[in-house]
The first five atom37 places (N, CA, C, CB, O) and aatype in JSON, in Angstrom:
{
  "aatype": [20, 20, 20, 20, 20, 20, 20, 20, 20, 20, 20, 20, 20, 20, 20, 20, 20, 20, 20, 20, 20, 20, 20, 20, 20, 20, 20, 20, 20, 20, 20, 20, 20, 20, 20, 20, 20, 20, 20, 20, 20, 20, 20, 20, 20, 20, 20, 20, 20, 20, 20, 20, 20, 20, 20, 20, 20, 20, 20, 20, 20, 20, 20, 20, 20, 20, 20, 20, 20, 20, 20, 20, 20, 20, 20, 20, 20, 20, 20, 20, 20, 20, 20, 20, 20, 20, 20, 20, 20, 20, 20, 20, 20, 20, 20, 20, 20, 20, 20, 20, 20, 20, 20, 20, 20, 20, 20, 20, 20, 20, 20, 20, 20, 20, 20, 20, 20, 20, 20, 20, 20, 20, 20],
  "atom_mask": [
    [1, 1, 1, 1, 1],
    [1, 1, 1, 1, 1],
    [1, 1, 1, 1, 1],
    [1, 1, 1, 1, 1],
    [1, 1, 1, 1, 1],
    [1, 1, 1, 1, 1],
    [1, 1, 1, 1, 1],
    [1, 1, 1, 1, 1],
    [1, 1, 1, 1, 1],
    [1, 1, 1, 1, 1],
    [1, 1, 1, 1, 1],
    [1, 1, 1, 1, 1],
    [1, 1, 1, 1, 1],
    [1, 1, 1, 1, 1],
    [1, 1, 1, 1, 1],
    [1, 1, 1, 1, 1],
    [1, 1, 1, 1, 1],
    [1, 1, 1, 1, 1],
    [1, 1, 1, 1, 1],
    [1, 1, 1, 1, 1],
    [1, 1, 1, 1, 1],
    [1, 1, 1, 1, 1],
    [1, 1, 1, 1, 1],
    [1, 1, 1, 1, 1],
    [1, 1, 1, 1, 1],
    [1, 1, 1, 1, 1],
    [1, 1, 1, 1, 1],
    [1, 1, 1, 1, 1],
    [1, 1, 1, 1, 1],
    [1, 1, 1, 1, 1],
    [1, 1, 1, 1, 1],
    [1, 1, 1, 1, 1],
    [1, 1, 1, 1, 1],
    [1, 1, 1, 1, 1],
    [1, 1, 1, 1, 1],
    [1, 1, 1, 1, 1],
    [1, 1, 1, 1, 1],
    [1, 1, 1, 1, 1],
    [1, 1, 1, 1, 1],
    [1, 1, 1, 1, 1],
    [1, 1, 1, 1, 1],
    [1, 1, 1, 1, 1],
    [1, 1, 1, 1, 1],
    [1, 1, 1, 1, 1],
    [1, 1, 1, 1, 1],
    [1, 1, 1, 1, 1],
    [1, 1, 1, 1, 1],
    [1, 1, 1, 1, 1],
    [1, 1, 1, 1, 1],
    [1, 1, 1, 1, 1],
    [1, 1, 1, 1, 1],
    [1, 1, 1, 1, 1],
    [1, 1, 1, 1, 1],
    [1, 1, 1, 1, 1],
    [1, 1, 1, 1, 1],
    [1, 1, 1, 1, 1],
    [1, 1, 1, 1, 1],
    [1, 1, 1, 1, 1],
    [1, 1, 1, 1, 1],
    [1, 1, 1, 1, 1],
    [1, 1, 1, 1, 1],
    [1, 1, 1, 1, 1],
    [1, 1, 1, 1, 1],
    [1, 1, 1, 1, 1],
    [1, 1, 1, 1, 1],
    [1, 1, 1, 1, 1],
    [1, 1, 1, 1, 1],
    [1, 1, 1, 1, 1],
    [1, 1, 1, 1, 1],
    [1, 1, 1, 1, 1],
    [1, 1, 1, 1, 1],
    [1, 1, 1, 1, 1],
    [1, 1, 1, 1, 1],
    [1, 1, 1, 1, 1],
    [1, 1, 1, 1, 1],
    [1, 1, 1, 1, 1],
    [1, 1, 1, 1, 1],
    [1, 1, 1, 1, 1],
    [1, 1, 1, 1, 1],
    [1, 1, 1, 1, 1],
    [1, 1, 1, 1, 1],
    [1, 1, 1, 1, 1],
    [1, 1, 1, 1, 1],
    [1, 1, 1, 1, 1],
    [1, 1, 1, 1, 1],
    [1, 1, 1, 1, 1],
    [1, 1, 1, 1, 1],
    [1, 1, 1, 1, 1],
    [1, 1, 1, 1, 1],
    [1, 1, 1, 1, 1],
    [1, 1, 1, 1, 1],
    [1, 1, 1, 1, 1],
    [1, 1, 1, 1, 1],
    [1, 1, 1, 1, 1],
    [1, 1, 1, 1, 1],
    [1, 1, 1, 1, 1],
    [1, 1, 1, 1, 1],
    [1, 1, 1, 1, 1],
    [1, 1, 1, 1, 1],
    [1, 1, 1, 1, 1],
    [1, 1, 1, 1, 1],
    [1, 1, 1, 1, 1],
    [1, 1, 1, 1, 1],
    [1, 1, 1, 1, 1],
    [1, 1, 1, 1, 1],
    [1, 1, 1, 1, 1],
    [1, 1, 1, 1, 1],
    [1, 1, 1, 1, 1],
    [1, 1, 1, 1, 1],
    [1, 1, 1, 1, 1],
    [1, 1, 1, 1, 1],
    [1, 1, 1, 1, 1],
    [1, 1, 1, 1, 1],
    [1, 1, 1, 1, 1],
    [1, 1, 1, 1, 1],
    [1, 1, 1, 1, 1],
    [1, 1, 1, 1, 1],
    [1, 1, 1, 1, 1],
    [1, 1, 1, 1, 1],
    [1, 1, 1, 1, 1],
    [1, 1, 1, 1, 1],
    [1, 1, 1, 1, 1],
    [1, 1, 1, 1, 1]
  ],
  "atom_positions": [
    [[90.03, 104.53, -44.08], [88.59, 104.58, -44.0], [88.11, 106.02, -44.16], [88.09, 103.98, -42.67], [88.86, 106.86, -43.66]],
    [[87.14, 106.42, -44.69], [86.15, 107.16, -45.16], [85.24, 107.33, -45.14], [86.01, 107.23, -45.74], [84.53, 106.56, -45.79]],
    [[84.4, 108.78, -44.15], [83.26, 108.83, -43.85], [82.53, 109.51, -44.86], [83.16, 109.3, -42.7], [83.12, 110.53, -45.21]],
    [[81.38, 109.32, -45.51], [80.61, 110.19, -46.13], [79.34, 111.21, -45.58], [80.21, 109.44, -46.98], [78.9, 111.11, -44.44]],
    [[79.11, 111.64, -46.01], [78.11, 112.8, -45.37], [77.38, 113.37, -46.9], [79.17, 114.31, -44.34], [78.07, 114.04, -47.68]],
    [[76.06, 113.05, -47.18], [75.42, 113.85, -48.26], [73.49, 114.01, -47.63], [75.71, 112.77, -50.05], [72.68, 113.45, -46.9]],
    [[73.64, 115.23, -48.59], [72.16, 116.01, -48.29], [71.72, 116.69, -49.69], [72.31, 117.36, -46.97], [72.07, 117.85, -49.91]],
    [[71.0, 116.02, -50.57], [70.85, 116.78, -51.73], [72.16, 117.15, -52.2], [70.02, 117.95, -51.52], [73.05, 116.33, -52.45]],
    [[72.27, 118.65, -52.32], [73.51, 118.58, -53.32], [75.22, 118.89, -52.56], [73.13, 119.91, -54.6], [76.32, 119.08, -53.08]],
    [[74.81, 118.84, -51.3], [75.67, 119.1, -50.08], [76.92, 117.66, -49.87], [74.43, 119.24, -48.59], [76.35, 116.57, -49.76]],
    [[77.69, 117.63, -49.84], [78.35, 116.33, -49.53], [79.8, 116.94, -49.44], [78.11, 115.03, -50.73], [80.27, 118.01, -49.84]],
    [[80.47, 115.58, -48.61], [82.03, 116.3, -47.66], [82.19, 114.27, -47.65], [81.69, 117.73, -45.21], [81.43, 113.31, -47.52]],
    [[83.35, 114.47, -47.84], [84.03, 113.09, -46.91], [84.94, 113.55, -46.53], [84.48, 111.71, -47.5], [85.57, 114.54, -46.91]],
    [[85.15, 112.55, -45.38], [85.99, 112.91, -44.24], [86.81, 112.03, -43.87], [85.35, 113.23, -43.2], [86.2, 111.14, -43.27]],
    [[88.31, 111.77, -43.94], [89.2, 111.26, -43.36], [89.05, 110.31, -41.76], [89.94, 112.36, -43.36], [89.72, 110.64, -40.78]],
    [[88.3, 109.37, -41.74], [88.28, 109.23, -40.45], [87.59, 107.63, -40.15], [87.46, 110.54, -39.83], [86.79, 106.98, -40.83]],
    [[88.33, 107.29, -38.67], [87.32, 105.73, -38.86], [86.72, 105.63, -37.35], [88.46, 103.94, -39.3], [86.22, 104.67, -36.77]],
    [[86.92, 106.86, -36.96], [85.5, 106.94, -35.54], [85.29, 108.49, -35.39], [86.08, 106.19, -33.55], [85.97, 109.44, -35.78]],
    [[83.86, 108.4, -34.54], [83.14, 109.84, -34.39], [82.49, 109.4, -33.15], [82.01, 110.43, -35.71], [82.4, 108.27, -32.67]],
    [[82.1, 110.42, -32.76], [80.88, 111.01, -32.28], [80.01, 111.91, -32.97], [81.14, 111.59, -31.29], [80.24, 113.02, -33.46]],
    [[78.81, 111.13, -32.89], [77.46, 111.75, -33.35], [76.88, 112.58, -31.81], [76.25, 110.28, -33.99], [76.82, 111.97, -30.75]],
    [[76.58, 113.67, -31.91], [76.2, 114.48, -30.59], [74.82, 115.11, -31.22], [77.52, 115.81, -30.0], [74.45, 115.11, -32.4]],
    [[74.26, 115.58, -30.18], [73.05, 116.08, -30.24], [72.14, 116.29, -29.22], [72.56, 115.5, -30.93], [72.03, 115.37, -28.41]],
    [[71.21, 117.65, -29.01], [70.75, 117.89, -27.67], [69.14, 117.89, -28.23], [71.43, 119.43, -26.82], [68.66, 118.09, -29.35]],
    [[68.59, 117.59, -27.03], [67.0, 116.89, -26.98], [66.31, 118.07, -27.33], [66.35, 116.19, -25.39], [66.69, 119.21, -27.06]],
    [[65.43, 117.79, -27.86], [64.62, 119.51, -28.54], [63.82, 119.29, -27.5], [63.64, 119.79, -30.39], [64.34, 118.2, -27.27]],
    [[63.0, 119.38, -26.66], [62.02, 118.98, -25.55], [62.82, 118.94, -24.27], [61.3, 117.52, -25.84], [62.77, 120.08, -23.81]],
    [[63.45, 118.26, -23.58], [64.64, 118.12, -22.17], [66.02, 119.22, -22.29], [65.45, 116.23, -22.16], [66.65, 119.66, -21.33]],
    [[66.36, 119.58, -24.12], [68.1, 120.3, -23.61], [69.0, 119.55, -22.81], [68.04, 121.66, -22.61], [69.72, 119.8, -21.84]],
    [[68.7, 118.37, -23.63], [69.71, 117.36, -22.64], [70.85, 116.98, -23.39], [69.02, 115.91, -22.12], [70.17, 116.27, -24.13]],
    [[71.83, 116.86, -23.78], [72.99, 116.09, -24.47], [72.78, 114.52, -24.31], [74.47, 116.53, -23.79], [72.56, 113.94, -23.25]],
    [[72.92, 113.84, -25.85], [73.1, 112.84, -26.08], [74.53, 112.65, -26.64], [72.13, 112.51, -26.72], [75.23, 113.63, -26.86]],
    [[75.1, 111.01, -26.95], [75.93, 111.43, -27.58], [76.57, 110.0, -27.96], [76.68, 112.49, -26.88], [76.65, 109.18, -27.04]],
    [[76.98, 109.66, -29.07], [76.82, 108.0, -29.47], [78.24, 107.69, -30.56], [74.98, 107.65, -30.51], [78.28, 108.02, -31.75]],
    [[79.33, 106.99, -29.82], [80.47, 106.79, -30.5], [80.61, 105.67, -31.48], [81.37, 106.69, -29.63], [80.24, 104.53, -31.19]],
    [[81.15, 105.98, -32.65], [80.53, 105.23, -33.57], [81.43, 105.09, -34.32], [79.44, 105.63, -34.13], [82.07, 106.1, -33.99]],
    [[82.24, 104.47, -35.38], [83.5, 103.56, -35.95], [82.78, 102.98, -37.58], [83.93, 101.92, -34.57], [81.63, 102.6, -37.78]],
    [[83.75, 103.07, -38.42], [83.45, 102.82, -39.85], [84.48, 101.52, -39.62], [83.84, 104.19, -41.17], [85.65, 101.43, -39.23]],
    [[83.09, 100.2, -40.23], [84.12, 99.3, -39.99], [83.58, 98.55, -41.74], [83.98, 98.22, -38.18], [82.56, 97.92, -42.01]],
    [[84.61, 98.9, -42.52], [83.74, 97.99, -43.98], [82.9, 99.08, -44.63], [82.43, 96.51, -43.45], [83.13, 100.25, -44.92]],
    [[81.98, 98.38, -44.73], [80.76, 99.09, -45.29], [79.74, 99.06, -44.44], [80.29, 98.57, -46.52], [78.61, 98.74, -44.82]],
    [[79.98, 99.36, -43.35], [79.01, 99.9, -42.37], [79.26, 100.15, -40.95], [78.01, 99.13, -42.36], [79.72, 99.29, -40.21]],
    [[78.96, 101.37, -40.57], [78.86, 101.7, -38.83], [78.51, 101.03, -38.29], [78.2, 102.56, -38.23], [77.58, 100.25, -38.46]],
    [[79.63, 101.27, -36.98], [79.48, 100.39, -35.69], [78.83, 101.03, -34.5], [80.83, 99.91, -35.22], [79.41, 102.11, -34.65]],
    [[78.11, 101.21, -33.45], [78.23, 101.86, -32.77], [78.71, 101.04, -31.53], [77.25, 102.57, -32.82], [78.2, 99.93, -31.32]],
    [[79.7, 101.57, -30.67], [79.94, 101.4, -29.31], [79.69, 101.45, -28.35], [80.33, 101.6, -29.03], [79.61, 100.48, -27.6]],
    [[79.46, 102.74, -28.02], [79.2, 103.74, -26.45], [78.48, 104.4, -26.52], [80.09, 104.61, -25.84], [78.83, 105.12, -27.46]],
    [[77.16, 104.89, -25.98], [76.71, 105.95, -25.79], [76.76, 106.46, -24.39], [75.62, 105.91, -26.27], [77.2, 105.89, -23.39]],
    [[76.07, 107.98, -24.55], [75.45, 109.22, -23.01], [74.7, 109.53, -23.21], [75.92, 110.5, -22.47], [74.3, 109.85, -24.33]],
    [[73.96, 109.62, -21.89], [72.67, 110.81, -21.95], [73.32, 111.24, -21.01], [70.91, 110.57, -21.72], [73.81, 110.45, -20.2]],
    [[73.48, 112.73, -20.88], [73.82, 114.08, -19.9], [72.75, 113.65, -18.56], [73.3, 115.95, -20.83], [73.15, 113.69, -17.4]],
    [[71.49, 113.29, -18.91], [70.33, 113.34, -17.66], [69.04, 112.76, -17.98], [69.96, 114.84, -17.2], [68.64, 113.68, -18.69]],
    [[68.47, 112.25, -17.98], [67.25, 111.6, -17.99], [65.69, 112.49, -17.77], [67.49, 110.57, -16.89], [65.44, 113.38, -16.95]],
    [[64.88, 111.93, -18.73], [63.38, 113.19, -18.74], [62.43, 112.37, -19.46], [63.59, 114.97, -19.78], [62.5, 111.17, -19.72]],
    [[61.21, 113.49, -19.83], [60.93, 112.67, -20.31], [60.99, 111.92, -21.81], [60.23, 112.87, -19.91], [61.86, 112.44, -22.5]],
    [[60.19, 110.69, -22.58], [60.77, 110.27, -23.27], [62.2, 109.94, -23.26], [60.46, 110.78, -23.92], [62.31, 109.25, -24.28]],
    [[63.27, 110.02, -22.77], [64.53, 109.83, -23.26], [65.28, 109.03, -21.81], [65.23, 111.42, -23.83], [66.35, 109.44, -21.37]],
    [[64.53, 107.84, -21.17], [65.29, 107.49, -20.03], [66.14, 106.51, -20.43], [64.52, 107.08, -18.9], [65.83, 105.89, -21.45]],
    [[67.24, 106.21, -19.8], [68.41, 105.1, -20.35], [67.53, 103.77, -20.27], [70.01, 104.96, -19.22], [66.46, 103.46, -19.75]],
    [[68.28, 103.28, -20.88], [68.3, 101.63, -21.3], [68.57, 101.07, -20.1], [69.45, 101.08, -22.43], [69.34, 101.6, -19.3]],
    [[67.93, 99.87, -19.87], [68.45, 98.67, -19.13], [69.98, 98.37, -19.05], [67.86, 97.52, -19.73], [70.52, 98.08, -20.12]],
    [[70.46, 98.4, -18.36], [72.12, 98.23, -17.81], [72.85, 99.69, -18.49], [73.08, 96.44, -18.61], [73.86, 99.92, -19.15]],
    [[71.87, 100.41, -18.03], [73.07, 102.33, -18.44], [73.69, 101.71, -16.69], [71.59, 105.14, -18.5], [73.31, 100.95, -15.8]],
    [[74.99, 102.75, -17.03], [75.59, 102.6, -15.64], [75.72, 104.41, -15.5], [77.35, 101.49, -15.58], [76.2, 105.25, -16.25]],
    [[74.9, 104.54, -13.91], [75.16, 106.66, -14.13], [76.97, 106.73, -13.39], [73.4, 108.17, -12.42], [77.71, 106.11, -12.63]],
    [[76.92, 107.69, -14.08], [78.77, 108.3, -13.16], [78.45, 109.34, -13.79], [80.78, 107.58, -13.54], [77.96, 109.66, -14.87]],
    [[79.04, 110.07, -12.36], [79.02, 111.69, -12.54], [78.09, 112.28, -12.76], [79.66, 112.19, -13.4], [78.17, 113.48, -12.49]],
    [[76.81, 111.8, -13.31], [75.79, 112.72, -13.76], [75.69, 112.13, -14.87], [76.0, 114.2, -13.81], [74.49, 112.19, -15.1]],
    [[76.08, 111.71, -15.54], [75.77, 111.1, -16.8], [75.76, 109.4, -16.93], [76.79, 111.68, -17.75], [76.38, 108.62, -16.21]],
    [[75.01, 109.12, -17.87], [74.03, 107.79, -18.26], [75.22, 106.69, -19.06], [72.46, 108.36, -19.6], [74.61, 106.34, -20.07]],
    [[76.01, 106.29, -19.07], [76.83, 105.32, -19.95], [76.04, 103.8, -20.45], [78.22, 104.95, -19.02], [75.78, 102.9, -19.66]],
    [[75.8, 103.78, -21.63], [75.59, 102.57, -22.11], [75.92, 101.74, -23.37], [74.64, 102.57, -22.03], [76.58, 102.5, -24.07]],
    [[75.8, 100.77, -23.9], [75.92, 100.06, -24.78], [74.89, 99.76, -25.95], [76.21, 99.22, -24.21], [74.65, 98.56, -26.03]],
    [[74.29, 100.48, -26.8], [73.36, 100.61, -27.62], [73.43, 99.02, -28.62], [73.63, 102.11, -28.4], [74.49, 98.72, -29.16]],
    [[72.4, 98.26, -28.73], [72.41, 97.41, -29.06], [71.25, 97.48, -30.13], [72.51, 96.67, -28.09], [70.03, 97.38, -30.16]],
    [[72.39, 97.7, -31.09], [72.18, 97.86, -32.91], [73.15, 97.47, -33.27], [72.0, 99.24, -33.7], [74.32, 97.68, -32.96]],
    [[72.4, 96.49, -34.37], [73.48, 95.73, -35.36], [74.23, 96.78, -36.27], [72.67, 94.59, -36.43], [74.06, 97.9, -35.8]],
    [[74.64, 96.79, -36.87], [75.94, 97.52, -37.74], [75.18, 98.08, -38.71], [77.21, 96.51, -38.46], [74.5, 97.3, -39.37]],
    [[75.1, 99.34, -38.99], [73.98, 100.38, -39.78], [74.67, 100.61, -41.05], [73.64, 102.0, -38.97], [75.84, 100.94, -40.87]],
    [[74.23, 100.51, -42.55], [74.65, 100.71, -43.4], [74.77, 102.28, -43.48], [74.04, 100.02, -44.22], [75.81, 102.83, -43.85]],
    [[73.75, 102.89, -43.12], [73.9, 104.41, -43.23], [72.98, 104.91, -41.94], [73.31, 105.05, -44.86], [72.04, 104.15, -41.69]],
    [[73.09, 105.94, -41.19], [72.21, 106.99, -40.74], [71.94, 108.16, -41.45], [72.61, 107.4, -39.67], [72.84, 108.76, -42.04]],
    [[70.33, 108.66, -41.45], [69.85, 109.26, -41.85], [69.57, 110.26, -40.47], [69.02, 108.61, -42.64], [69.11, 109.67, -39.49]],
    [[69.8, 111.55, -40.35], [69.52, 112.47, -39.62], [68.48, 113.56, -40.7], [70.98, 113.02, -39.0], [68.26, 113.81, -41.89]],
    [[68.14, 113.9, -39.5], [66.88, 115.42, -39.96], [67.36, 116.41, -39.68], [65.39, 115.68, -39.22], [67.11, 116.64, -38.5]],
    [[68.22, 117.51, -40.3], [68.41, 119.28, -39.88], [66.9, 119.69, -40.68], [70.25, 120.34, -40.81], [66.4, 119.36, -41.75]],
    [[66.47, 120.58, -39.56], [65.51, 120.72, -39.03], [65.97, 122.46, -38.56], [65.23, 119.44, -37.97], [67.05, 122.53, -37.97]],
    [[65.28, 123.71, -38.77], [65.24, 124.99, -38.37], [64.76, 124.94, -36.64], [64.17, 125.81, -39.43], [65.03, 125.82, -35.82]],
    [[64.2, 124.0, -36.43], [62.9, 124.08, -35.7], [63.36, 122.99, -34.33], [61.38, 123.48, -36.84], [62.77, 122.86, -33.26]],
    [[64.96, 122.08, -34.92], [65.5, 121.54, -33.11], [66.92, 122.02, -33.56], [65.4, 119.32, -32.43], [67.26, 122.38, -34.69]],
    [[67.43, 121.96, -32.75], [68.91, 122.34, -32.46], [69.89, 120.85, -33.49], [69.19, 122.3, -30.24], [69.77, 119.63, -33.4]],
    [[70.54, 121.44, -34.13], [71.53, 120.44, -34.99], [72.33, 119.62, -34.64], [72.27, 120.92, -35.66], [72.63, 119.66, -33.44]],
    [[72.89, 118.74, -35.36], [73.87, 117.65, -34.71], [74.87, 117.89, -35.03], [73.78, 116.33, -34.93], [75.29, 118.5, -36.01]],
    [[75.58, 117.19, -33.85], [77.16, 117.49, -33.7], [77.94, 116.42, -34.19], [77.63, 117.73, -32.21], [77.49, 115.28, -34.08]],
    [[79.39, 116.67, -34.89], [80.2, 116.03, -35.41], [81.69, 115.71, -34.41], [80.33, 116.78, -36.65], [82.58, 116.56, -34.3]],
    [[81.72, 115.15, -34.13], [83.05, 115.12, -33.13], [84.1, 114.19, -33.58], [82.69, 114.66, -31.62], [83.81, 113.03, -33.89]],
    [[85.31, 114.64, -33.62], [86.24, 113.58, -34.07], [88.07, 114.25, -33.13], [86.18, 113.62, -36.34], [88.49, 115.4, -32.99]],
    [[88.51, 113.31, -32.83], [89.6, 113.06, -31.44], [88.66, 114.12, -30.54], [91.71, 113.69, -31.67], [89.35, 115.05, -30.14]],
    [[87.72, 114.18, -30.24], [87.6, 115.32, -29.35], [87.22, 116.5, -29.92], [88.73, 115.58, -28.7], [86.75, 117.25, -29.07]],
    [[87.24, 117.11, -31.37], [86.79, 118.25, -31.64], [85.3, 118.14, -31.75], [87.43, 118.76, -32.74], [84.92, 117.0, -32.0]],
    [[84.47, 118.94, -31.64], [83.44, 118.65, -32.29], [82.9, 119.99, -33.11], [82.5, 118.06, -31.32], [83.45, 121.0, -32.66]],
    [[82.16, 120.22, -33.97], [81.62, 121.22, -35.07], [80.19, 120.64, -35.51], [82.71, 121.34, -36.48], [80.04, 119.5, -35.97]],
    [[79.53, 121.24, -35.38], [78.05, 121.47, -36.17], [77.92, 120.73, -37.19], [77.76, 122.81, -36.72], [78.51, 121.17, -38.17]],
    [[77.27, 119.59, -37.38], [77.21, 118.85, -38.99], [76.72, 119.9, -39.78], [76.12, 117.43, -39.23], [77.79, 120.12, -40.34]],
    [[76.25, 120.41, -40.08], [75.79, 121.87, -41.06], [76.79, 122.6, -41.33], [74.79, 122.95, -40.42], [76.54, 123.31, -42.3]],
    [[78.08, 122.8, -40.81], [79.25, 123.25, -40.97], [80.05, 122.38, -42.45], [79.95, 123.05, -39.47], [80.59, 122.67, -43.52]],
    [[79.72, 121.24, -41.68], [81.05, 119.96, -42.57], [80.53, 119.91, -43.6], [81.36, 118.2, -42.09], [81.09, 119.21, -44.44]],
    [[78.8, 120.89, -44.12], [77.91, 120.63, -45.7], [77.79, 121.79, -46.09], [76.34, 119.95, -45.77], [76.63, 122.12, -46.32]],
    [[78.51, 122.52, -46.25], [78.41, 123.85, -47.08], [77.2, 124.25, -47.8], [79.36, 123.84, -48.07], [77.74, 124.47, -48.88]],
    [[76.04, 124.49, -47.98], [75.1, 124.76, -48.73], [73.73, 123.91, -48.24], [75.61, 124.51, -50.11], [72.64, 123.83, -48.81]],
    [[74.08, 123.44, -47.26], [72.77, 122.45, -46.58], [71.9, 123.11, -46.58], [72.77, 121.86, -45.19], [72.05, 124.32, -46.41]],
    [[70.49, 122.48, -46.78], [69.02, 123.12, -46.87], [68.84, 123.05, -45.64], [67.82, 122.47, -47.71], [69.18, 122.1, -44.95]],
    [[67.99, 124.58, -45.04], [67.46, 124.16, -44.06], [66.95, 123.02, -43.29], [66.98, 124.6, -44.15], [67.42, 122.59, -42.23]],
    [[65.45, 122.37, -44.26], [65.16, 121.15, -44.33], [65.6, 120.45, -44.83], [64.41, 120.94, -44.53], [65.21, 120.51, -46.0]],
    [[66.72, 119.22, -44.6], [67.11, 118.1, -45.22], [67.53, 116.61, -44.03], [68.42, 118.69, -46.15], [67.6, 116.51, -42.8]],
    [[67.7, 115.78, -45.02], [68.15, 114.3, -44.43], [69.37, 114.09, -44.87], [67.3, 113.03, -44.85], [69.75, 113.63, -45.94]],
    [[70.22, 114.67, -43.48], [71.68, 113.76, -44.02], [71.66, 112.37, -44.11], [72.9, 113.91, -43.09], [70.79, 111.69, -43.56]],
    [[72.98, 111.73, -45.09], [73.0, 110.73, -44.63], [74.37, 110.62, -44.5], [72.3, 109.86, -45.24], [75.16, 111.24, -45.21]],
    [[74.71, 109.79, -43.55], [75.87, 109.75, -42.48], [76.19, 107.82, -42.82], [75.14, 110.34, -40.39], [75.6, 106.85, -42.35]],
    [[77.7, 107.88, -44.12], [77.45, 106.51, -44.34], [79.65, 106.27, -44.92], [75.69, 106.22, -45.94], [80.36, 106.98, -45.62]],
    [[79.84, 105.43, -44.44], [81.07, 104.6, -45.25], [80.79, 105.07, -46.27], [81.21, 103.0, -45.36], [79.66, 105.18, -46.77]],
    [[82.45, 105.63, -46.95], [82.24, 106.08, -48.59], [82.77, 104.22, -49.15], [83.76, 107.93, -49.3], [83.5, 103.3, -48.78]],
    [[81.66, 104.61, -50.41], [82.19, 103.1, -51.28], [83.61, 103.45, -52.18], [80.75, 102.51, -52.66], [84.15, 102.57, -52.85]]
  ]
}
């Protein structure tokens, strides 16, 4: 399995058949963070976190807290692609895979400031 990643003329695939998508709240500085699996031709998601709760961003109905953090079950059907916003203006998203994680703006060499990744199963 094969993840794709393109932004205009920016694009990387990546060896891999789960991630974490990470990312901190431009408004709270809170960590989110949403585990997610290439199954076919389209993402799965599993698990998510919220680090802490504020406003706009309170857990879902049946989050369970431990430790300080929010655990839940995001209930979305299987996404052909995500589209993210890098953006100058909030803090960027994170790429995580066994545990590493790196800057999606890293994994796109030449990314525009302003652009829409999209985060999809390579065909």
């Amino acid at each position: 399995m094969s993840l794709c990643l393109a932004a205009g003329a920016a694009s990387a695939v990546l060896a891999v058949e789960a991630f974490t998508l990470a990312w901190t709240h431009s408004i709270e500085k809170t960590r989110w963070e949403e585990d997610w699996r290439v199954a076919g031709s389209a993402l799965v998601v599993g698990a998510a976190r919220i680090r802490a709760s504020g406003a706009g961003m309170e857990p879902p109905p049946g989050a369970v807290l431990e430790n300080g953090v929010w655990h839940y079950r995001p209930a979305l059907p299987p996404q052909r692609q995500l589209r993210l916003t890098h953006s100058p203006y909030a803090a960027g998203y994170e790429l995580c895979i066994e545990g590493s994680c790196k800057p999606l703006a890293e994994r796109l060499p030449g990314l525009a400031a302003d652009a829409v990744i999209e985060v999809a199963p390579c065909r």
